[in-house]
C-alpha positions as CSV (number, residue, x, y, z in Angstrom):
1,X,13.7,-30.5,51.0
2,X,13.9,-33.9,49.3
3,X,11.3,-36.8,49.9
4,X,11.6,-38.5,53.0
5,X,12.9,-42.3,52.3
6,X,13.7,-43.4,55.3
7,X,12.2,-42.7,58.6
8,X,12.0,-44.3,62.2
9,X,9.5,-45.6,64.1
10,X,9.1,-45.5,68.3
11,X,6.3,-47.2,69.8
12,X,5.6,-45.7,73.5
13,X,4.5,-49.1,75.1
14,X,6.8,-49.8,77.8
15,X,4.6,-52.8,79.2
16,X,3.2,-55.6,77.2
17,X,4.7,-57.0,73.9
18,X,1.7,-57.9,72.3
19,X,0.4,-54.2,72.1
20,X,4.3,-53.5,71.0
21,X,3.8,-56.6,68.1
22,X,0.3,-55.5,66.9
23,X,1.9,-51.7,65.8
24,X,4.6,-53.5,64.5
25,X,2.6,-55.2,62.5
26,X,0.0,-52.8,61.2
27,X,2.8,-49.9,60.9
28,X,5.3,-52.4,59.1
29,X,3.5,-51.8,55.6
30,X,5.9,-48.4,55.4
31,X,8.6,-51.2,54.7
32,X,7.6,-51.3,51.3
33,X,8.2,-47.6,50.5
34,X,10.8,-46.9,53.3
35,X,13.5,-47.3,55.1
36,X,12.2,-48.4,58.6
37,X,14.7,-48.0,61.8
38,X,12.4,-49.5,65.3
39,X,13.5,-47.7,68.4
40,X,10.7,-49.0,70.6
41,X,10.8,-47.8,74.7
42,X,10.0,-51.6,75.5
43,X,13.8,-52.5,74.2
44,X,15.7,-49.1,75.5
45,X,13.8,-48.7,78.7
46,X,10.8,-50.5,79.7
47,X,10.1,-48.3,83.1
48,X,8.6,-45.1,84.0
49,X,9.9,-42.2,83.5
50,X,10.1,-39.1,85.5
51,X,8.4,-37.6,82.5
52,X,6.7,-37.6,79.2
53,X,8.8,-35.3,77.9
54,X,12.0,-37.2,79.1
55,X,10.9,-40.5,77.0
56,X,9.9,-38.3,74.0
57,X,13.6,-36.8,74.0
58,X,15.1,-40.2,74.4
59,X,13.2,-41.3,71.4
60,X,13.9,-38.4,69.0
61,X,17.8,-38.1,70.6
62,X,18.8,-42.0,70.2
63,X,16.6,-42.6,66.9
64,X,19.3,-43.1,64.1
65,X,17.1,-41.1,61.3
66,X,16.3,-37.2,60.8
67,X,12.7,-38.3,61.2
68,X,10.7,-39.9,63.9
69,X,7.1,-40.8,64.7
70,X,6.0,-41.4,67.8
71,X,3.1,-43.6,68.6
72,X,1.3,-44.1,72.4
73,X,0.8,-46.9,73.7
74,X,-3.2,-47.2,73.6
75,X,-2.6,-44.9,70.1
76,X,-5.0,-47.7,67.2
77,X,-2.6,-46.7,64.4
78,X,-2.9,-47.5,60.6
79,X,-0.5,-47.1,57.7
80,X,-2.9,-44.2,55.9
81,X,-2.1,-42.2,58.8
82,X,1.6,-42.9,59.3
83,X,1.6,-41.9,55.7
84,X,-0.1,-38.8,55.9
85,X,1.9,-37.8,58.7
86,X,5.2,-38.4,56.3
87,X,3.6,-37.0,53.5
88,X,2.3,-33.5,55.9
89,X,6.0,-33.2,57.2
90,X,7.4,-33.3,53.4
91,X,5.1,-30.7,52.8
92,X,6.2,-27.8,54.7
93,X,4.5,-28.5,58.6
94,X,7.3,-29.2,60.7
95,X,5.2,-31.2,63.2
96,X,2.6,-33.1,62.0
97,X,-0.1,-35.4,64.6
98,X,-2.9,-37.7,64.2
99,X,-4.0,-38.0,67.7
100,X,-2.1,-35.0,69.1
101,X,1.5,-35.8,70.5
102,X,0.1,-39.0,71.1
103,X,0.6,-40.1,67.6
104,X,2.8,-37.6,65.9
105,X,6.1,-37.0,63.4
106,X,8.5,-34.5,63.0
107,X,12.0,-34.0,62.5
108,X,15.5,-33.8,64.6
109,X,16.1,-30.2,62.7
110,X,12.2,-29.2,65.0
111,X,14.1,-29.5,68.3
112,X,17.4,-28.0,66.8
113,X,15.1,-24.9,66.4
114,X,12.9,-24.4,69.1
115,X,14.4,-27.0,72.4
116,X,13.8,-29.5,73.4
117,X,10.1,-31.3,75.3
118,X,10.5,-29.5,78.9
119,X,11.0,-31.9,81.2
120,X,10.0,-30.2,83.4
121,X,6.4,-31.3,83.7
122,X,6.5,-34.0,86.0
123,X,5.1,-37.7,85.3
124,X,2.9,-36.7,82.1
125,X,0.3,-33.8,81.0
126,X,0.5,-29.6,79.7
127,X,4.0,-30.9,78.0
128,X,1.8,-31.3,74.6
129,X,0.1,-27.7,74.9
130,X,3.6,-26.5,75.8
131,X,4.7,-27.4,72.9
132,X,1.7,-26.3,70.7
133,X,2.0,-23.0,72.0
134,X,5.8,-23.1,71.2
135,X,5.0,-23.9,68.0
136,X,3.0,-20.8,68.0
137,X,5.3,-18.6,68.8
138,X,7.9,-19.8,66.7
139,X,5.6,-19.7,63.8
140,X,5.7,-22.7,62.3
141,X,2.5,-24.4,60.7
142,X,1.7,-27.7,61.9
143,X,-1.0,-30.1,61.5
144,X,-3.5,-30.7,64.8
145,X,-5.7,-33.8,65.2
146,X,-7.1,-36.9,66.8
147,X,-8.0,-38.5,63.5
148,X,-6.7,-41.9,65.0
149,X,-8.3,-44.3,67.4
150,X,-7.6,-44.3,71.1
151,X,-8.3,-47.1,73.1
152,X,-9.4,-46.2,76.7
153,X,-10.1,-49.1,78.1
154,X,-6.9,-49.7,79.6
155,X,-3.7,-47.2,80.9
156,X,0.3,-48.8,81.5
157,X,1.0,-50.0,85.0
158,X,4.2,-47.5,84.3
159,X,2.1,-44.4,83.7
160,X,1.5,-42.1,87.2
161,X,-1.9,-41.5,88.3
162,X,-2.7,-37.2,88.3
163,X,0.4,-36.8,86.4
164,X,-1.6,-33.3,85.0
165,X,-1.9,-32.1,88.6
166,X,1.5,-32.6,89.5
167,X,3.1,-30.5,86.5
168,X,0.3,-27.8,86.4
169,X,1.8,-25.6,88.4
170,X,5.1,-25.3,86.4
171,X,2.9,-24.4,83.2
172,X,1.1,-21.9,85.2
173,X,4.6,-20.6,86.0
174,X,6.1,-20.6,82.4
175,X,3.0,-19.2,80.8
176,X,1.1,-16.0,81.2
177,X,-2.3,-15.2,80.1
178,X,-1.9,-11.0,79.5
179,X,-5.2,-9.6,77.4
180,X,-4.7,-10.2,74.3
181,X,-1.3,-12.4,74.6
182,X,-0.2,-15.1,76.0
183,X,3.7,-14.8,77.2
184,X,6.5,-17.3,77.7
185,X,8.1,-15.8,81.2
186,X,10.4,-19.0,82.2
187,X,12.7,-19.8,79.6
188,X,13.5,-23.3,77.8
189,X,15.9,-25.9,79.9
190,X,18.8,-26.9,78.2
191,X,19.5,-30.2,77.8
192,X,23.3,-31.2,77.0
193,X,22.6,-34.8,76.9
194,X,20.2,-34.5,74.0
195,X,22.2,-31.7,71.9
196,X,25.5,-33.8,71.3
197,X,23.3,-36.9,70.5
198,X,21.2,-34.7,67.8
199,X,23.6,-34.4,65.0
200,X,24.2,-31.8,62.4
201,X,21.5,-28.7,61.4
202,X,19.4,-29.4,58.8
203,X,18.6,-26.1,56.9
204,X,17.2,-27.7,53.9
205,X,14.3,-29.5,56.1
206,X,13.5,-25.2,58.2
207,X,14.0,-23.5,55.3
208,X,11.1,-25.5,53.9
209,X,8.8,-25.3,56.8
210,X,5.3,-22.9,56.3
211,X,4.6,-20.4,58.7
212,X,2.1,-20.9,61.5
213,X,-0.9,-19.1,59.6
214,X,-0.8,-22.3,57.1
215,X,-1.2,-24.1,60.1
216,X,-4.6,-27.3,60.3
217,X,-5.8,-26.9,63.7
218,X,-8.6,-29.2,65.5
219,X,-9.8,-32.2,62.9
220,X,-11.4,-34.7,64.5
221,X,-11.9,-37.8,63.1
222,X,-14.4,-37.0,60.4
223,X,-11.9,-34.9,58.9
224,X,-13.5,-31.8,60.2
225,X,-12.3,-28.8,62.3
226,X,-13.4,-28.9,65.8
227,X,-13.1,-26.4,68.8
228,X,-13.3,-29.7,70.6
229,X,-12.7,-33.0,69.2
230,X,-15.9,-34.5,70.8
231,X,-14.6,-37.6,71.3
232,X,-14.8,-39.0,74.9
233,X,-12.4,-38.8,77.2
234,X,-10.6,-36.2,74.3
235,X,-11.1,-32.9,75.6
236,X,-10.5,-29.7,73.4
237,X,-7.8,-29.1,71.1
238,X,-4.9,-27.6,72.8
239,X,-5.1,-24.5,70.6
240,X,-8.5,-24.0,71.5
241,X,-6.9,-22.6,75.2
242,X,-5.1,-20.0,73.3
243,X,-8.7,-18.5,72.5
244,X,-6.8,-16.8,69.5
245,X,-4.0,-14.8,71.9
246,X,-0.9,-14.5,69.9
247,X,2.1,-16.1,71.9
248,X,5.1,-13.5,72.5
249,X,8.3,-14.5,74.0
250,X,8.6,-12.2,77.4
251,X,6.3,-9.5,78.4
C-alpha cells in the first residue's frame, strides 16, 4: 500500500462550534503533511441520530477520501495522535483508535470487507464492542486504546440518556457466549444507501492488512497494556469481555 497523503477528518460535535473550532484548530497541523478534506456532523447534520452507528456510516460513506478519522465530541485530541493513527493504518492494522471508536481511523476498503457499523443498536452503546469482536473474527489486527484525553465534564444536548440499555438486548441477540467461543448468530444488515456511496475495492490497502494476532490491545494512556484502562468513567477494554474466546461466525 502506498503512504497515505491525503486523508479526511469528521469531528462528531453536532452542538456547539467552539468545541467543533478548537479540533479544528489543534488537528489542522496535518495540513502541512496532508491533504485535509473536513466533513464535520455540525455542517451535514447537526441532530440526533437514531444511532451511533448511523452517524459513523454517514461519515465514512459521504467523506470524499479512502481514509477517515473520526473524532468525539468530548475526544481532547492532538496531532501526535492523529499521526500515529495514520501512521498505524499505513502499517498493516486496518482500524486503528486512540480513545477506542471514540477517536479512531480506518479506511472505506474496512467496511467494503466486513459491513458496515449495525445500526441496529439504538441511540448509542455495544456498537464499538460489536465491532471489535467483528474485527476478531475477521482477523484483522488492529490497534486498541484510550491514549487520548476525554473530557467528562459535559455530554451533547443531542446524545440520548441510557442509550446502552436500549440496544443491549439486540447484542445479547447477535452474540453468543458458548465455552470457549463466542458466536455471531444474527447476521450483518445491509445497507444499500452506504454501498453505492463507497466507491471502488481497494485490494492494495486488505492485502496489506496483518492478521489479528499482530493485533495492540488495551494501552492506556501511559502507553501500557491494561485489562482495564483505569481511567474514570473508562471502563475495560472491550476485548477484555471476550476473556480470550475465539469469535466464530455461527454455531
Amino acid at each position: 500500500m502506498e503512504k497515505i497523503t491525503e486523508i479526511t477528518i469528521s469531528l462528531h460535535c453536532g452542538c456547539d462550534q467552539k468545541v467543533v473550532d478548537n479540533q479544528m484548530k489543534i488537528l489542522s497541523q496535518l495540513e502541512d503533511k496532508y491533504k485535509v478534506y473536513w466533513n464535520n456532523r455540525i455542517d451535514r447534520f447537526p441532530h440526533a441520530y437514531p444511532s451511533y452507528s448511523e452517524m459513523l456510516n454517514e461519515a465514512i460513506a459521504t467523506s470524499p477520501t479512502e481514509f477517515v478519522i473520526m473524532v468525539n465530541d468530548r475526544v481532547l485530541p492532538t496531532v501526535h495522535q492523529a499521526q500515529k493513527i495514520i501512521t498505524l493504518l499505513e502499517n498493516g492494522f486496518a482500524c486503528a483508535m486512540q480513545w477506542n471508536v471514540g477517536f479512531m481511523g480506518l479506511s472505506k476498503e474496512l467496511v467494503r470487507k466486513i459491513g458496515w457499523w449495525d445500526q441496529r443498536y439504538t441511540n448509542g452503546g455495544w456498537e464499538d464492542r460489536d465491532w471489535v469482536f467483528r474485527m476478531v473474527l475477521e482477523d484483522l489486527a488492529f490497534y486498541e486504546s484510550q491514549e487520548s484525553d476525554y473530557d467528562f465534564s459535559w455530554k451533547s444536548p443531542l446524545q440520548v440518556m441510557d442509550g446502552c440499555d436500549a440496544s443491549e438486548p439486540h447484542f445479547v441477540k447477535k452474540w453468543k457466549l458458548i465455552k470457549d467461543e463466542v458466536c455471531r448468530v444474527v447476521p450483518e444488515e445491509q445497507y444499500s444507501k452506504w454501498d453505492e456511496m463507497v466507491g471502488e475495492p481497494r485490494p492494495d490497502i486488505s492485502e496489506s492488512w496483518k492478521s489479528n494476532e499482530f493485533s495492540v490491545l488495551g494501552i492506556n494512556d501511559q502507553g501500557q497494556r491494561a485489562r482495564g484502562y483505569e481511567k474514570p468513567n473508562s471502563g475495560p477494554a472491550n476485548t477484555a469481555f471476550l476473556f480470550n474466546r475465539k469469535v466464530v461466525d455461527k454455531c
